[in-house]
TORKE-497955 format. One line per 5 residues: number of its first residue (from 0); their letters; for each residue y, z, x of C-alpha. Coordinates in Angstrom, 2 decimals, padded with zeros to 5 digits. Layout:
N
NUM) a) Y/Z/X; ...;
//
This chain:
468
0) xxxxx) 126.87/156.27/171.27; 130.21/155.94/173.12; 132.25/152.61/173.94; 130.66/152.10/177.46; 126.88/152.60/176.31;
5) xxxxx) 127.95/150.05/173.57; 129.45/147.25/175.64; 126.37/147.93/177.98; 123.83/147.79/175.33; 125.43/144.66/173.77;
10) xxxxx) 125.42/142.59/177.32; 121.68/143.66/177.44; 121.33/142.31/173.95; 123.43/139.21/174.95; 120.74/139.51/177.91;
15) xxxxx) 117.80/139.13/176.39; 118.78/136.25/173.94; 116.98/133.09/175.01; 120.63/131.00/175.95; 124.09/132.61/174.37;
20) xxxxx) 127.82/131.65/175.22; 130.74/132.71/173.45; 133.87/130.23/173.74; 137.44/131.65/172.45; 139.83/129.39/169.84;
25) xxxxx) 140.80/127.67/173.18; 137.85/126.27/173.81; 137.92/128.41/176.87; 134.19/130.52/177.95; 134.89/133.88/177.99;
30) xxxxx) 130.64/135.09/178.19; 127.86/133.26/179.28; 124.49/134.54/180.01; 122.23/134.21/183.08; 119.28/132.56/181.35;
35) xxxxx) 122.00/129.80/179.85; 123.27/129.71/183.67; 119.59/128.95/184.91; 119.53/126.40/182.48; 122.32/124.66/183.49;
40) xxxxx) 121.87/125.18/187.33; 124.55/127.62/187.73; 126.39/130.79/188.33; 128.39/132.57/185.90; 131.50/132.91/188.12;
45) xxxxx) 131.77/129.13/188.06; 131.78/129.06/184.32; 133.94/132.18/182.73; 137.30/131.17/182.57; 136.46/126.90/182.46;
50) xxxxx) 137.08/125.21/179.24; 133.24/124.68/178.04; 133.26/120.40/177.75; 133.46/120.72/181.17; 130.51/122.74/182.30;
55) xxxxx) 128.38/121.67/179.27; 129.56/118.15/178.54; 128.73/117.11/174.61; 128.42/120.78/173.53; 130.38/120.60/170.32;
60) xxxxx) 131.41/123.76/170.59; 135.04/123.10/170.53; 134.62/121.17/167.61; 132.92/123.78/165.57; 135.75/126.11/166.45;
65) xxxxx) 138.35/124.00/165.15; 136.46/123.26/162.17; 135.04/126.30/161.39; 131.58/124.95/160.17; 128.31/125.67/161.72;
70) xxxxx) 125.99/123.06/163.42; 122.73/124.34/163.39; 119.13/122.73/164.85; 120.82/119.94/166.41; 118.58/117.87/169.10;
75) xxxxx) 121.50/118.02/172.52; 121.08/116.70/175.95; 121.80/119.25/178.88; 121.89/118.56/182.35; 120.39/120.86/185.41;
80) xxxxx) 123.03/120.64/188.41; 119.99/122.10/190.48; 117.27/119.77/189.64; 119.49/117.05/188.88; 117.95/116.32/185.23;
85) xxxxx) 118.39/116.05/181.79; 116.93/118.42/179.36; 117.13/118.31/175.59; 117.12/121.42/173.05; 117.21/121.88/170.13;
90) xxxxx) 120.82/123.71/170.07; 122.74/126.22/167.08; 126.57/126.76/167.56; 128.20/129.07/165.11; 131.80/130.15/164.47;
95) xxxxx) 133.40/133.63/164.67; 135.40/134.72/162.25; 137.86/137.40/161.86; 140.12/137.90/158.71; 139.16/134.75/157.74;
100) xxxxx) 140.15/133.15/161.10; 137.88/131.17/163.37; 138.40/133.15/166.85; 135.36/131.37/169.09; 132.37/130.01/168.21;
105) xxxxx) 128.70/130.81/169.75; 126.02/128.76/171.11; 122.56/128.95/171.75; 118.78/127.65/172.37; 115.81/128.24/170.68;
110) xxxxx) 113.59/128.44/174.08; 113.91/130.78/177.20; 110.80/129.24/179.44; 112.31/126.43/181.21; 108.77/125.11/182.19;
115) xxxxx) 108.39/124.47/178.37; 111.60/123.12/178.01; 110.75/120.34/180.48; 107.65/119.45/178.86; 109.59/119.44/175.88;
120) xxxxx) 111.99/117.27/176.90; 109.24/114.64/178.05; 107.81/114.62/174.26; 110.88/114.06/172.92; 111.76/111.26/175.47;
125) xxxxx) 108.60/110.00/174.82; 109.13/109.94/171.21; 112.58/108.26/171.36; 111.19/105.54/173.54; 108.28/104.80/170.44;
130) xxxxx) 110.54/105.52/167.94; 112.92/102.66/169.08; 109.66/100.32/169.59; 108.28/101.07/165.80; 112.19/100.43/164.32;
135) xxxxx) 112.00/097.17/166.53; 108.21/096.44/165.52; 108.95/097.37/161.80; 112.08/094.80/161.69; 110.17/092.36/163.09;
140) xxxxx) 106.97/092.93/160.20; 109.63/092.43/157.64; 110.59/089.60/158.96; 107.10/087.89/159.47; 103.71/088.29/158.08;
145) xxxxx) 100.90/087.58/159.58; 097.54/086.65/158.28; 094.96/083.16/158.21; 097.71/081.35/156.17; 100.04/082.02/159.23;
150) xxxxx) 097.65/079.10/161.26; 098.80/076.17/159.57; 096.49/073.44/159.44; 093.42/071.81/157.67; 092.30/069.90/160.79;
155) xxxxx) 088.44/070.80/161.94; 089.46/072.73/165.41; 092.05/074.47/163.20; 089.07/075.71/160.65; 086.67/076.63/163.14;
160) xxxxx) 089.20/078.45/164.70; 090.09/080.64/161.61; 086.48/081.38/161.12; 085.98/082.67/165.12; 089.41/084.81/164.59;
165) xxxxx) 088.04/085.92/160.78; 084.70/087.08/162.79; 086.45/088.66/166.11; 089.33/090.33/164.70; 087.86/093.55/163.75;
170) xxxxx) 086.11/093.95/166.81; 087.50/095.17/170.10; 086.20/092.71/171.91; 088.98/090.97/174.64; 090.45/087.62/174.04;
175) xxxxx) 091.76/084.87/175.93; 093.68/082.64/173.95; 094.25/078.93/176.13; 095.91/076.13/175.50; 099.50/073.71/176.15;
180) xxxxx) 103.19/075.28/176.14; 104.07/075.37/172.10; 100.28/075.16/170.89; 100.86/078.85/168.66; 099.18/080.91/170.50;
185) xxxxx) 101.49/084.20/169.78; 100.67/083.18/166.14; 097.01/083.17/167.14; 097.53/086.52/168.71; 099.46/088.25/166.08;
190) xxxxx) 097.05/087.03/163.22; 094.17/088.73/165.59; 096.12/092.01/165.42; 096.95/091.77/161.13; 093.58/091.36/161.00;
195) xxxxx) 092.05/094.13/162.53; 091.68/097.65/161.74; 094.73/098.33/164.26; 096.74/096.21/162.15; 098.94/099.48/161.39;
200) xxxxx) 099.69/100.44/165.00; 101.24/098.85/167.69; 101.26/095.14/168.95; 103.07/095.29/172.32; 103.84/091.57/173.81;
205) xxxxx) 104.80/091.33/177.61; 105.56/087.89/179.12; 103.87/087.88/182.74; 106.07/084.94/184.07; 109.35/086.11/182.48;
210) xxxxx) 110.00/089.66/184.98; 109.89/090.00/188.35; 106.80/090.85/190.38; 108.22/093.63/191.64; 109.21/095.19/188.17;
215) xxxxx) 106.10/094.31/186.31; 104.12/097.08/187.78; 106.52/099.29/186.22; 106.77/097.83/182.77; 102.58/097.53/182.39;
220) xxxxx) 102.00/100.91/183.49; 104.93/102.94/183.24; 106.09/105.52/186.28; 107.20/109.15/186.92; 110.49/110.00/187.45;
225) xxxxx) 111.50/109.16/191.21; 108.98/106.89/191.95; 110.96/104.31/192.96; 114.68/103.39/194.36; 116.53/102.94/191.02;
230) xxxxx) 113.90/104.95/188.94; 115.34/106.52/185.66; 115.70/110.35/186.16; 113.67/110.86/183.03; 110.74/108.31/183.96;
235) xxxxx) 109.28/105.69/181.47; 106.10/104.63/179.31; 104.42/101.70/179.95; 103.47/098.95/177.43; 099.68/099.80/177.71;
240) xxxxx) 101.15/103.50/176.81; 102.86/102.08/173.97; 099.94/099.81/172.55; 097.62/102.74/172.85; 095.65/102.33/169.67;
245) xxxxx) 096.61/099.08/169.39; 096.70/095.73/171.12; 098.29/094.08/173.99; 099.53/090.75/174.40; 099.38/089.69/177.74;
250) xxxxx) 101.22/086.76/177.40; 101.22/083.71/180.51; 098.22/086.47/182.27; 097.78/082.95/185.01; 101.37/084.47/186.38;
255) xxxxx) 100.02/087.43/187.20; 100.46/088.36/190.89; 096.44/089.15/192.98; 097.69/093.07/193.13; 098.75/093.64/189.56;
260) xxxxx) 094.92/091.91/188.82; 093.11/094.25/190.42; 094.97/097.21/189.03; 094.97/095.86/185.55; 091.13/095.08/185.82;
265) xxxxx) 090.58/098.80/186.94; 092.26/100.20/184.00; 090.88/097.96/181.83; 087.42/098.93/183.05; 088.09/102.60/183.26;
270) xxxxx) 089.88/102.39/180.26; 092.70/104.91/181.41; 096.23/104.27/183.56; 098.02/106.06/186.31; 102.10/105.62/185.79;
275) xxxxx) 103.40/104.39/189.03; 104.31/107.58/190.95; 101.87/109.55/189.00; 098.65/111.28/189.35; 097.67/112.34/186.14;
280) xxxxx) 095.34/109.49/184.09; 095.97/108.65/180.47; 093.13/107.96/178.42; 093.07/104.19/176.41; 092.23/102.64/173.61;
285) xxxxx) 093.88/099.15/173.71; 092.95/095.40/172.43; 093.67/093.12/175.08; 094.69/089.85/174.11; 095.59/087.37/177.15;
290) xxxxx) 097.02/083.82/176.49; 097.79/081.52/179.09; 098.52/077.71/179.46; 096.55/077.65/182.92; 093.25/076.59/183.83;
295) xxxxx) 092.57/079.84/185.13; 089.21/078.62/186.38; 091.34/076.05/188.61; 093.54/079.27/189.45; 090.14/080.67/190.55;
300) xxxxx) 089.35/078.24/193.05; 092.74/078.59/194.56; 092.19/082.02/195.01; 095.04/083.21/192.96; 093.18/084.52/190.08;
305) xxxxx) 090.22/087.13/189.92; 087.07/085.85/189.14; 085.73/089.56/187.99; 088.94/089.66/185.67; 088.52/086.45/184.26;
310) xxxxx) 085.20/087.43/182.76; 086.35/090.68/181.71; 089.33/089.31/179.57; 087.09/086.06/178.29; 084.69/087.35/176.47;
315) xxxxx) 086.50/085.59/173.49; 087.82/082.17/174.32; 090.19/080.38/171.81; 091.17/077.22/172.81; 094.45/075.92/170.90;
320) xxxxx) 094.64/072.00/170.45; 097.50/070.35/171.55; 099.29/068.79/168.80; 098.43/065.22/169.50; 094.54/066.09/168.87;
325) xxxxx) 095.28/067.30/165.41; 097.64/064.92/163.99; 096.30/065.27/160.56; 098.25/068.49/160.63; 101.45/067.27/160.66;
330) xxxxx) 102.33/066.96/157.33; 101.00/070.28/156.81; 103.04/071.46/159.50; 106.37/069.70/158.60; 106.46/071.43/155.01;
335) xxxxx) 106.17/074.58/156.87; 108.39/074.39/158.62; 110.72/072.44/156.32; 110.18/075.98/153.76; 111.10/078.27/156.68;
340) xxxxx) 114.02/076.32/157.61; 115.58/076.26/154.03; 115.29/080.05/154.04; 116.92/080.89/158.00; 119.56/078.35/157.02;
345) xxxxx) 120.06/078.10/153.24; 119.46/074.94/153.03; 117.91/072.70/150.55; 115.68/070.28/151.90; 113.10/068.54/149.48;
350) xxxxx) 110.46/067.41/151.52; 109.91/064.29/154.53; 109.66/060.24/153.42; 105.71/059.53/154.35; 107.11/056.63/156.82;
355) xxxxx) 108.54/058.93/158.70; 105.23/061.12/158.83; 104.06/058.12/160.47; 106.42/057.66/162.72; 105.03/061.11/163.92;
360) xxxxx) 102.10/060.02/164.61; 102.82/057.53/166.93; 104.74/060.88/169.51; 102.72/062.18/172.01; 104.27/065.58/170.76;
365) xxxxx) 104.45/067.40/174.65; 105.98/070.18/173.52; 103.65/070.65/170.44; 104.00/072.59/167.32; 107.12/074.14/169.09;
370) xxxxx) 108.81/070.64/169.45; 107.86/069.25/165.74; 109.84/072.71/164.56; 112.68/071.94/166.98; 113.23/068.28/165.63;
375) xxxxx) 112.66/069.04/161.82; 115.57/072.10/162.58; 117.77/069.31/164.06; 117.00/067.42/161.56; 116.97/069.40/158.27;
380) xxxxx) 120.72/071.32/159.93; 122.16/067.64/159.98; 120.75/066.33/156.67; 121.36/069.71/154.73; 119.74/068.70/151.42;
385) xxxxx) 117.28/066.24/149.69; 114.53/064.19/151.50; 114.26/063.23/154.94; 114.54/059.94/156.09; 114.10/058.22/159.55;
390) xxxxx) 117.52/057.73/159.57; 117.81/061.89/159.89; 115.27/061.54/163.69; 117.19/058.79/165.49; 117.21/060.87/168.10;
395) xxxxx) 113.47/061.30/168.09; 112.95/057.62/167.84; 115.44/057.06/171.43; 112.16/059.44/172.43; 109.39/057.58/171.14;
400) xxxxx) 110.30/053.76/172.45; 111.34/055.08/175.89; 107.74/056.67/175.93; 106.40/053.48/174.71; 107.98/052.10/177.29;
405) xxxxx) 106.61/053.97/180.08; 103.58/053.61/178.03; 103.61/050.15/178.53; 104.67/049.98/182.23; 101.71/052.45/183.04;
410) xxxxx) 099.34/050.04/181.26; 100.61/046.87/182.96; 100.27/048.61/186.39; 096.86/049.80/185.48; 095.81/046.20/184.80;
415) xxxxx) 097.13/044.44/187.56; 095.58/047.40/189.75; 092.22/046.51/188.11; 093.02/042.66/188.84; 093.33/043.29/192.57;
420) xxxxx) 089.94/045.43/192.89; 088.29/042.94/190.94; 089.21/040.13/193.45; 089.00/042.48/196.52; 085.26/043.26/195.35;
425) xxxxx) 084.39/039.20/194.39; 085.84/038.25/198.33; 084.01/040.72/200.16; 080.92/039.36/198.33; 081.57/036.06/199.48;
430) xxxxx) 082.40/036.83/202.49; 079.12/038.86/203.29; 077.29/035.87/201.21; 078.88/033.64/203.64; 077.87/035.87/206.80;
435) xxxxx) 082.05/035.81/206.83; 082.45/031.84/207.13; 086.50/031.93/206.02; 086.43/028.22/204.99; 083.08/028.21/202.80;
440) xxxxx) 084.64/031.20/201.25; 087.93/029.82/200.51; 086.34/026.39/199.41; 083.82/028.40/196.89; 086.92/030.47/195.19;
445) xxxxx) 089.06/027.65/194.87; 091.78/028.72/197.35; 093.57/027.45/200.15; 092.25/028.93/203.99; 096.22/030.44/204.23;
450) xxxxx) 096.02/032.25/201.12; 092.48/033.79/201.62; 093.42/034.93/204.96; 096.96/036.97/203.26; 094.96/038.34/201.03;
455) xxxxx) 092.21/039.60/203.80; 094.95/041.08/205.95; 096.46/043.04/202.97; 093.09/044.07/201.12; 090.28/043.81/203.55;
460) xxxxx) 091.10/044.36/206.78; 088.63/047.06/207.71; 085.51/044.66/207.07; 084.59/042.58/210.23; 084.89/038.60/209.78;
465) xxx) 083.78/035.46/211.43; 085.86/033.00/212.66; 084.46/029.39/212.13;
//
């Protein structure tokens, strides 16, 4: 075979190859062929000659020529000037070597059929996207364990509770967990999800008050790559994606706008979601958990909440005490929280004086579980070792007397309020007894004719009297 039917044998070899450039010791591309041009987006005449960062950015390939050592079935990122998107291979680039000198180096693909590449490319996107939520899940297991011992308390609502959540939790049946800001009802949630038989996949949370309306759509039920203004190129899951298999937290569900409600009671009905911009459904199998410090039934009546997805998401209620209704609790609760503490901070706090556990008791505790954590932190930070005294929550006791305080002005108020129905109700009966005779009436409650008629003008003015 002679020199020409050579070179044009090897270009139809070079052909054939799936992708295949050839870069000199420069850096510079001397051959590229067409099906690594249609991968790209472009021609060959805009490529031969260019140094190859700069028509395939990240390609390595000048690297491996001044290093000499092969990079083989490496995951790389390549971007389509036509269709203006990324695609990711699974890329090889070898040196050449000549009398033991690196002269170029080669690259190629292992696929030819771009349609294949872009599915591809989805998987793998898809797979990044979980991959980052299981290292962030898996952290966050290591961190935390969940289980019954995880509900701290001995208190009879706390022991009923355990036994509905030891009865539901292997069952896919949807829960709505209610109660005050800082009750626990994450912890509730969480244990649910331990406890199940899904305990090994997912538990996606996603706070329905904490992202915008307008992005929440999004970040429930994913979308397709230019659905939107803004849209990543490559698209994204949603959480229900995500927690397929698993269980969903729907965390604050009260916040959820009337549009997103009947969308979200569709899929949970059909059991299968549309991304935003798409048209293909995704088949389901999620645990919904919804939590919520509403009264969603008062939501109802406002017409801001569904009534239809109310009953779909409460066919389990759990209704977390507030604090204040389990006070028993608290000691429970402090040592906890005082163990936990000592660990986060390395600190070495012995346990609480029982005066001040009774001191506790006397806070209304608004903020809950939540708040008795935040003041033993304070607390246990300041004292850093031994027991704590009530010298160590002066700054919880400025709290208590000014609610005392307001405790006590509300109280007064309330009595004096009562004082003036009481004698409103005892005049107009004397009155009416009277057939409204002012001075019988004054002279049968002891008071002078001046006085009875001040308080008539300012407390019973609508009610006809008789002059006599």
């Amino acid at each position: 075979m002679n020199e020409i039917h050579l070179n044009k044998a090897l270009r139809n070899c070079l052909e054939a190859i799936h992708t295949f450039v050839f870069v000199n010791k420069f850096g510079i591309i001397e051959y590229i062929n067409q099906n690594y041009c249609d991968l790209l987006g472009i021609k060959k005449e805009d490529a031969i000659g260019r140094n190859v960062e700069d028509i395939i950015p990240g390609t390595r390939l000048d690297v491996v020529v001044k290093t000499g050592k092969e990079e083989v079935g490496e995951i790389m990122k390549f971007f389509n000037h036509k269709t203006q998107k990324d695609i990711y291979l699974v890329a090889n680039r070898i040196p050449v070597i000549e009398n033991r000198q690196v002269i170029g180096a080669i690259g190629q693909t292992t696929i030819q059929d771009v349609s294949l590449v872009e599915r591809l490319s989805e998987e793998i996107e898809s797979l990044k996207n979980k991959k980052e939520y299981y290292e962030e899940q898996l952290n966050e297991l290591r961190q935390k364990k969940y289980s019954l011992s995880s509900i701290i308390g001995k208190s009879r609502s706390i022991v009923e509770l355990k036994k509905v959540i030891t009865d539901i939790s292997d069952s896919s049946l949807s829960v709505l967990i209610t109660g005050e800001t800082g009750t626990g009802k994450e912890v509730f949630a969480n244990t649910i999800h331990r406890l199940s038989s899904r305990h090994d996949k997912n538990f996606v949370k996603i706070n329905c008050a904490a992202i915008p309306k307008d992005l929440l759509e999004s970040e429930l039920f994913g979308y397709e790559e230019g659905a939107f203004t803004g849209a990543s190129k490559k698209g994204k899951i949603g959480k229900f994606e995500l927690a397929n298999n698993g269980t969903l937290l729907l965390d604050e569900i009260g916040e959820m706008p009337l549009f997103l409600q009947s969308k979200l009671l569709r899929v949970l009905q059909e059991k299968e979601v549309e991304r935003v911009g798409g048209t293909k459904p995704i088949k389901l199998n999620v645990r919904i958990i919804c939590s919520t410090n509403k009264d969603i039934q008062e939501l109802i009546q406002k017409g801001v909440f569904r009534a239809d997805l109310y009953y779909r998401i409460n066919i389990v209620e759990l209704e977390i005490p507030p604090l204040r209704e389990r006070l028993d609790d608290i000691p429970f609760l402090c040592e906890h929280f005082i163990n936990k503490i000592n660990d986060e901070e390395n600190l070495n706090i012995t346990g609480i004086e029982g005066n001040v556990l009774e001191m506790f008791k006397m806070y209304s505790w608004k903020g809950n579980v939540r708040e008795l954590e935040h003041v033993l932190e304070r607390a246990c930070v300041m004292a850093s070792h031994g027991q704590l005294k009530e010298k160590d929550f002066k700054f919880l006791i400025s709290r208590i007397n000014v609610e005392k305080n307001s405790f006590d002005e509300d109280a007064i108020g309330l009595l004096e309020s009562t004082k003036n129905r009481s004698e409103k109700e005892e005049i107009i009966r004397i009155l009416i007894k009277t057939n409204g005779n002012k001075s019988l009436t004054a002279k049968i409650l002891n008071i002078s004719r001046s006085t009875l008629y001040e308080k008539i003008k300012s407390t019973i003015s609508k009610h006809k009297i008789i002059e006599t």
